[in-house]
C-alpha positions in Angstrom: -23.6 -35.9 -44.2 -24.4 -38.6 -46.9 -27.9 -37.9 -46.5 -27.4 -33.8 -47.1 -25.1 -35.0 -50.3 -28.0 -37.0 -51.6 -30.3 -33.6 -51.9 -28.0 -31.8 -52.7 -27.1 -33.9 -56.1 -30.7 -34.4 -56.4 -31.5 -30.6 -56.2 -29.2 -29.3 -58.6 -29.6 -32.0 -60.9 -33.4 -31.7 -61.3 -32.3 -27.4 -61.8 -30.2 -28.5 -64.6 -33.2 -30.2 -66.3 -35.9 -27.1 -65.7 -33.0 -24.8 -67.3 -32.5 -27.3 -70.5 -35.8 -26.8 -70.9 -36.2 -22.9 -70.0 -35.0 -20.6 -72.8 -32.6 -19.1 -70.1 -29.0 -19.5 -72.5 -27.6 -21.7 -70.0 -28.7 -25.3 -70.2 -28.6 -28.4 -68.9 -26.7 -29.6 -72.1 -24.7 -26.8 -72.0 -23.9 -27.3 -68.4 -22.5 -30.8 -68.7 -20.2 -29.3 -71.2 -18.7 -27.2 -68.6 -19.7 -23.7 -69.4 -19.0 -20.4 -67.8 -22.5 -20.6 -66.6 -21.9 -20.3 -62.6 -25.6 -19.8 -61.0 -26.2 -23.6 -60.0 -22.6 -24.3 -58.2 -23.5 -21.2 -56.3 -27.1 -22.4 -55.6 -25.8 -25.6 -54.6 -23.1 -24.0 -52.2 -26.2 -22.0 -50.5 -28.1 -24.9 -50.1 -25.4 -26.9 -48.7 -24.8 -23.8 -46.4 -28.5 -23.9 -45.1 -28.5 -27.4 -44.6 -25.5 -27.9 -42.7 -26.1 -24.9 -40.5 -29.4 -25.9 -39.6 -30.2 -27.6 -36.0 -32.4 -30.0 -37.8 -29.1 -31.5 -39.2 -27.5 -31.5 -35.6 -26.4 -34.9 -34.3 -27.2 -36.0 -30.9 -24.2 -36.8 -28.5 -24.1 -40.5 -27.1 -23.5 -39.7 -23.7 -22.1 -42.6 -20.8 -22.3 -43.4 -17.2 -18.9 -44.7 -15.7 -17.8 -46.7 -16.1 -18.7 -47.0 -20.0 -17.6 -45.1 -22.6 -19.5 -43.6 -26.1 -19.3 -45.7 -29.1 -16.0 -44.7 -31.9 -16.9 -41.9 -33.8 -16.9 -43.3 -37.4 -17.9 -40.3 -39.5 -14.8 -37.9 -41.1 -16.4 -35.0 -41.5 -17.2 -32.6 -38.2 -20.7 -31.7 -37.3 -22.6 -29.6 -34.7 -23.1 -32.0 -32.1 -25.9 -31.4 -29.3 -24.8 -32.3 -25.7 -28.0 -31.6 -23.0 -27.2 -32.0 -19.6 -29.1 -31.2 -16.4 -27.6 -30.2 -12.8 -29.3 -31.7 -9.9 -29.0 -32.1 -6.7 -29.7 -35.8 -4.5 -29.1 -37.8 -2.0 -27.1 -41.2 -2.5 -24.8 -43.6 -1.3 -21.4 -42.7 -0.7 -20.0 -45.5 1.1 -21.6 -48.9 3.2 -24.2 -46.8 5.6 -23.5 -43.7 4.5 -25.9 -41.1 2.4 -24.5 -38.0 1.3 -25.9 -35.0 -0.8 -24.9 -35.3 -4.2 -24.9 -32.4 -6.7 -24.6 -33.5 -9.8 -24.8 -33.4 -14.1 -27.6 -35.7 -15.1 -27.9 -37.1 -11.8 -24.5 -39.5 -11.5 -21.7 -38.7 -10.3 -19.0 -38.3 -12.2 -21.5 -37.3 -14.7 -21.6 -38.9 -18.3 -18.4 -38.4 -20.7 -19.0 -37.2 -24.0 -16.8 -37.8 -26.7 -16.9 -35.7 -29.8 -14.6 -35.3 -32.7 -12.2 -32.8 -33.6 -13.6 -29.4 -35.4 -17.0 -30.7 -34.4 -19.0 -27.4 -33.2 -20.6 -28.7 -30.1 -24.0 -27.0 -29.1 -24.2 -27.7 -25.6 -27.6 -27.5 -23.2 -27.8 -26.5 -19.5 -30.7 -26.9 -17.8 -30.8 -26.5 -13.6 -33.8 -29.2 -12.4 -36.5 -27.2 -10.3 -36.1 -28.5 -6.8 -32.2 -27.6 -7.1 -31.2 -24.9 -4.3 -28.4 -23.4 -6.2 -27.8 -21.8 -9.6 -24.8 -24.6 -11.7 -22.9 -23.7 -14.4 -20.3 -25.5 -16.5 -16.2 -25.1 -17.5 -15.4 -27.5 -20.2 -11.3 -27.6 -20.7 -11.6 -28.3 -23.8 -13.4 -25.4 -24.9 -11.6 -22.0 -26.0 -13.5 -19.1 -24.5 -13.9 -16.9 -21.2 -14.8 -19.5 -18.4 -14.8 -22.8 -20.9 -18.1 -22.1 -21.0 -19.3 -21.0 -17.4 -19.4 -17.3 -18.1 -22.4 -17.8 -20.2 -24.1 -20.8 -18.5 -24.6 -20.0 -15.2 -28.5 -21.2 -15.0 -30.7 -20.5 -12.2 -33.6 -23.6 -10.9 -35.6 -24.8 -13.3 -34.3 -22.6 -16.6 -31.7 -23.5 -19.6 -28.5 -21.9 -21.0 -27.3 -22.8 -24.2 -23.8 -21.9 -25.5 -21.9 -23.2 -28.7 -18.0 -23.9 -29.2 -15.6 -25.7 -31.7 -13.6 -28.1 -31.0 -9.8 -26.9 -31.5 -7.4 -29.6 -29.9 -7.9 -33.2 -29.5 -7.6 -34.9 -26.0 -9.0 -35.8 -22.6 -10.6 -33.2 -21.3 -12.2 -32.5 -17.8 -15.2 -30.6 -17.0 -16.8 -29.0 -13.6 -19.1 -26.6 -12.5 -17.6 -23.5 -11.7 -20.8 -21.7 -9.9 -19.4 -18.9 -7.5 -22.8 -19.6 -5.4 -22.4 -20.3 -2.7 -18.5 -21.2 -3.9 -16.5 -22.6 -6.4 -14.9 -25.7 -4.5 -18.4 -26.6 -3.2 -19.7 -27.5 -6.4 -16.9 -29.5 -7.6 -16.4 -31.2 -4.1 -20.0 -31.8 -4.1 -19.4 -33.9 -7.6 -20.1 -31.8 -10.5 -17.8 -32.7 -12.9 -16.6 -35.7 -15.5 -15.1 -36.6 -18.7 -14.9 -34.8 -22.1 -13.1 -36.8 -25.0 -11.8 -34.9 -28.3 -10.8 -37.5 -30.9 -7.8 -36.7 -33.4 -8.7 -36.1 -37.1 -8.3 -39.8 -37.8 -9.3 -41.4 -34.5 -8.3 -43.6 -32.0 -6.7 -47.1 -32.9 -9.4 -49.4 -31.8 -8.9 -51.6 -28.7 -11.0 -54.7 -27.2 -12.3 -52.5 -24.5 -12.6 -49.0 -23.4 -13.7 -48.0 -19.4 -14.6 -44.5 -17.6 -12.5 -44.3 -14.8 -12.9 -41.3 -12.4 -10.9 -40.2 -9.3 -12.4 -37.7 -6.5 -12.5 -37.0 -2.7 -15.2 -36.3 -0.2 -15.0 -34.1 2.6 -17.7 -34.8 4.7 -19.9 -33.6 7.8 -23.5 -34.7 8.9 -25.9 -31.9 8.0 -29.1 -31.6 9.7 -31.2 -33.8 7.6 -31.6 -37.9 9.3 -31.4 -40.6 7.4 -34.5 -42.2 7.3 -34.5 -45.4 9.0 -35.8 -48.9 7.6 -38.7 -50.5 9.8 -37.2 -52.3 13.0 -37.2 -55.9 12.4 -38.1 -57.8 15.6 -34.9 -59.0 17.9 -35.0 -62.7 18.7 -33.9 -63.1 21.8 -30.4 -64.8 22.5 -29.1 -67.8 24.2 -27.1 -67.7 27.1 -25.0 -70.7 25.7 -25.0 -69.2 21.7 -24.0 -65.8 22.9 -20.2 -67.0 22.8 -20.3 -67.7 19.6 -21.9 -64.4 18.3 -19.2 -62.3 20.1 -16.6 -61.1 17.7 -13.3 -60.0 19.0 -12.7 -56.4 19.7 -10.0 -54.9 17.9 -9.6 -51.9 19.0 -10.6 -49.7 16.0 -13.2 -49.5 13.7 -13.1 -51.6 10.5 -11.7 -49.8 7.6 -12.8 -50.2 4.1 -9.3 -51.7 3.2 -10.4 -54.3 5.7 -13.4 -55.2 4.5 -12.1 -55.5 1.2 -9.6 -58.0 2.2 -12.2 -60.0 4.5 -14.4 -59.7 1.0 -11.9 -61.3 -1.4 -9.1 -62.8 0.5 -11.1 -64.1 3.5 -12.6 -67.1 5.2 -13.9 -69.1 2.1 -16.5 -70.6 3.8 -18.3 -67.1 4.7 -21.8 -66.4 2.5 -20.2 -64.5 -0.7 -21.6 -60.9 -1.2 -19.8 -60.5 -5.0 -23.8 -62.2 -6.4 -25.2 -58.7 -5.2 -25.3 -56.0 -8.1 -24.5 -52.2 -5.8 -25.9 -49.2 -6.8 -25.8 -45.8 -5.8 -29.2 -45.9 -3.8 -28.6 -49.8 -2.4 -25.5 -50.1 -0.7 -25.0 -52.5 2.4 -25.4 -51.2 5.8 -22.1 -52.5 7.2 -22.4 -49.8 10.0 -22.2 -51.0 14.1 -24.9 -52.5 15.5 -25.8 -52.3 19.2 -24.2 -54.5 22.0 -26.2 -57.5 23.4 -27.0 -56.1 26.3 -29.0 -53.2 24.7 -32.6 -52.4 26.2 -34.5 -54.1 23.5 -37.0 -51.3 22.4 -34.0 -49.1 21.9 -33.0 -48.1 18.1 -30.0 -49.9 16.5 -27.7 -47.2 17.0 -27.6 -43.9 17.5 -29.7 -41.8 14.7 -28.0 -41.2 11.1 -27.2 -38.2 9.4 -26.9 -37.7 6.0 -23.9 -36.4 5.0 -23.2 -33.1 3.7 -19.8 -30.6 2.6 -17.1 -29.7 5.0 -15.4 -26.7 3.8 -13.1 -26.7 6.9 -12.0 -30.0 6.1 -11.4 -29.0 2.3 -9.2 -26.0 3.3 -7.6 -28.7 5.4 -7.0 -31.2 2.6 -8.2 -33.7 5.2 -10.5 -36.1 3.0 -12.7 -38.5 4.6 -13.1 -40.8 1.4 -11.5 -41.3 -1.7 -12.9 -42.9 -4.4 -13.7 -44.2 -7.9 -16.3 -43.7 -9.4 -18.1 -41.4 -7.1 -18.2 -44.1 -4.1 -16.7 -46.7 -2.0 -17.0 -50.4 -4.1 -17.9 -48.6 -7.8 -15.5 -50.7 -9.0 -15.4 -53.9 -6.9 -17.8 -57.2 -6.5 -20.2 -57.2 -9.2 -19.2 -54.1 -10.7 -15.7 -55.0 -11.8 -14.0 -54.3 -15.2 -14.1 -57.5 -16.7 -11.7 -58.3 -19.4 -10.2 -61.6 -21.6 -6.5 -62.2 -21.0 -4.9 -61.0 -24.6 -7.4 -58.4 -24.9 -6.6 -54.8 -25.1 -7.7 -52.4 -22.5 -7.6 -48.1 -23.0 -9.4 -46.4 -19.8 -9.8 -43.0 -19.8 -8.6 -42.0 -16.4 -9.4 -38.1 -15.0 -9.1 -37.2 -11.2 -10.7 -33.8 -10.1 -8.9 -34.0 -7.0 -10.3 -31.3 -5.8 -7.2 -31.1 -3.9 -4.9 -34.5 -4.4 -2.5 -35.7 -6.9 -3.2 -39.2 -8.3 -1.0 -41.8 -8.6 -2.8 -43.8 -10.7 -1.5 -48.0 -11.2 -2.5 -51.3 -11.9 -1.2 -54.1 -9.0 0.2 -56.5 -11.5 0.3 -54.7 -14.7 2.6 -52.3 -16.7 1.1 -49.5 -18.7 2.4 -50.3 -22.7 1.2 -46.5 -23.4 0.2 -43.8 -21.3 -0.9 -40.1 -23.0 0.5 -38.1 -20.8 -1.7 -35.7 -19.2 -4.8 -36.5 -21.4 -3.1 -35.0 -24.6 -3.4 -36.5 -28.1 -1.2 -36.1 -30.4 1.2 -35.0 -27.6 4.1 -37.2 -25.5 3.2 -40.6 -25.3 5.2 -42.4 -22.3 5.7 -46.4 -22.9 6.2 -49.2 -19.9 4.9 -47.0 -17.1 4.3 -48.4 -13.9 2.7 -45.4 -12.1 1.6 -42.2 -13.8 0.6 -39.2 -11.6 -2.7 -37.3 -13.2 -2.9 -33.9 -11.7 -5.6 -32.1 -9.6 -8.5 -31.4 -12.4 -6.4 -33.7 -14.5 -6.7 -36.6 -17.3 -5.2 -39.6 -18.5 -5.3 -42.3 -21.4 -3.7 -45.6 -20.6 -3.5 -49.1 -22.5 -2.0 -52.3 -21.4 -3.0 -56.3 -22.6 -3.6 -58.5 -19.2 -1.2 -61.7 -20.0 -2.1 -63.6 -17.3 -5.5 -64.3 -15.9 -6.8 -63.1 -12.6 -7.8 -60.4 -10.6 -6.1 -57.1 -10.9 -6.4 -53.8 -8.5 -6.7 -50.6 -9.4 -5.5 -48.2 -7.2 -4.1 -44.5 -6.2 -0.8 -45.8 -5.2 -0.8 -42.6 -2.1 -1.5 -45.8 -0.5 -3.6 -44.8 2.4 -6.2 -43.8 0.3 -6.7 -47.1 -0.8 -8.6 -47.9 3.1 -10.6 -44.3 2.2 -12.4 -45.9 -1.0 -9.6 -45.0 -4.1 -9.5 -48.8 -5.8 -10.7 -50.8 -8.3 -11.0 -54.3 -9.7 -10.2 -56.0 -13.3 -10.7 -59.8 -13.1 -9.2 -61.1 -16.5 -10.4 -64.9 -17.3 -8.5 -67.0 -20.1 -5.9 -69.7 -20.0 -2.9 -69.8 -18.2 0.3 -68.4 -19.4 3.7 -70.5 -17.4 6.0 -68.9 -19.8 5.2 -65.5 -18.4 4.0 -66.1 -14.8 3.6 -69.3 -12.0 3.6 -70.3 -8.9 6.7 -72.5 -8.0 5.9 -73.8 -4.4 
């Protein structure tokens, strides 16, 4: 906007000298005397009209993968912001051993948030990548207009839809694909959807750190399509007298995640640490069964894998298999924890798509100084919370200062869900604070 000010001054300033020197009875001299001449404030006011309406003066959005978040928005003027995302459809990790197919905005899920500014007129781009199977669309909350959006940008493979909107209220905003093929809960189950964030005319106070937190479940099936399996590594063959020792008790059930979780941070010390390995999406660790002792040894592993897929039976059911931050199992643990000082401020941006649960969303260890309620700005702002509940396709802004250093969970406190996927970590390092909390004995 500075820049478009510049040309403008230039532009009507270098008019004001052809006139002075034209014998057109308005001059330049004239002119600076404040005159009823009118024509170059209404030349200027066109000019600025082109300019700013022009795409070539759009501005780009900064767009972020959870669990970061776009930059503040400094300027104080609104602009037409361009926002170009692209639905596709893959195969990743959902959990330890487990692939499952993804569809997706710009191939993560949850997909990036955007954060704009409010009255910003927000140009946004749809494309559909070619080897998708199914047409996508998108309904943004925040915008005002049939569908939020997905009336007009319901794109088929390999084409674009473009649609324009204005920002009118400032919050936390959700947004999905709403694509009625093959179904509406498919998509959004599938993990088409993230975060939208509308800042107030003034901004947000600024904090020490800001973190993308997002809440969904799976409901899964194996689909027809095999994991492909790694080359068999050779089998040593065991000792009689060392086979005691390899035997691990049988419990009875399978290891949850929970379980794992708990051996990871809180168990046997002297155990190999896995928290030095970075996880992604692609690369998780294969923590599934492995084969009994006594297994023929040119037999596979285990039986063959399937990649997982949608189960709509088990999402009429409200029967989840997994629940989980950041679109799977361990998003947030290990390497990829939210690390924080202790006296540093903390805002996460919190949404939960559900598609069918409630969240109750809370820190083990830590009090919420300010929750906005239900994602809105400039709306009820709830102080000292120690669990807020975030609603099915929902939104939350909390902030909170760790006092005391250590590691703190995240977690949906519908506690089960914690050994389906749904928690998180925020290790705080710093001093130690007696005056607030110790250990006695």
């Amino acid at each position: 906007m500075q820049g478009i000010k510049l040309i403008l001054l230039s532009f009507s300033r270098d008019n004001l000298v052809s006139a002075n020197k034209s014998n057109y009875p308005c001059g330049a001299r004239k002119l600076w005397k404040n005159t009823t001449c009118t024509w170059a404030p209404r030349l200027v006011g066109l000019l600025f009209v082109i300019l700013v309406g022009s795409p070539a003066y759009a501005l780009e959005a900064e767009i972020t993968t959870a669990p970061h978040v776009p930059s503040y928005i400094t300027r104080t003027l609104p602009e037409t912001v361009v926002v170009k995302f692209e639905a596709r459809e893959f195969v990743g990790a959902l959990a330890d051993g487990k692939q499952y197919k993804f569809w997706s905005f710009n191939g993560t899920v949850p997909g990036p948030m955007i954060r704009v500014r409010l009255g910003d007129t927000v140009e946004f781009h749809l494309t559909n990548h070619a080897d998708s199977q199914f047409p996508h669309n998108i309904d943004i909350h925040a915008v005002n207009g049939p569908g939020g959006g997905a009336a007009v940008s319901l794109v088929a493979p390999g084409e674009e839809k473009i649609f324009r909107f204005k920002t009118l209220h400032p919050g936390l905003y959700i947004y999905q694909c709403a694509s009625p093929i093959p179904n509406i809960p498919a998509h959004v189950a599938n993990g088409m959807y993230g975060l939208l964030l509308v800042e107030p005319k003034h901004g947000f106070p600024r904090v020490d750190h800001e973190f993308y937190v997002f809440e969904s479940e799976f409901y899964t099936q194996e689909s027809a399509e095999q994991v492909l399996s790694e080359p068999k590594a050779e089998k040593k063959p065991i000792e009689p007298e060392k086979m005691e020792e390899k035997i691990e008790p049988i419990s009875g059930k399978k290891e949850g995640f929970l379980d794992s979780f708990v051996n990871t941070f809180f168990g046997n010390s002297s155990e190999s640490p896995e928290q030095d390995k970075n996880y992604t999406q692609e690369d998780l660790p294969d923590t599934s069964v492995k084969p009994s002792f006594d297994e023929p040894a040119d037999s596979l592993w285990a039986d063959k894998k399937y990649v997982l897929e949608f189960s709509l039976e088990k999402g009429l059911k409200e029967q989840p298999d997994y629940v989980v931050f950041n679109g799977r199992q361990g998003a947030l643990l290990r390497q990829n924890a939210l690390r924080v000082k202790v006296g540093e401020k903390v805002r996460i941006f919190f949404g939960n798509i559900g598609p069918n649960g409630i969240s109750s969303f809370h820190i083990i260890g830590e009090i919420f100084d300010q929750v906005y309620l239900e994602g809105a700005v400039n709306g009820v702002i709830n102080r000292n919370v120690q669990t807020t509940l975030v609603p099915s396709s929902g939104a939350t802004i909390v902030e909170f200062t760790i006092d005391v250093p250590g590691d703190y969970l995240l977690v949906d406190h519908s506690i089960f869900r914690i050994d389906k996927g749904a928690i998180g970590l925020i290790s705080a390092v710093g001093d130690d604070n007696p005056e607030i909390f110790e250990s006695i004995k």
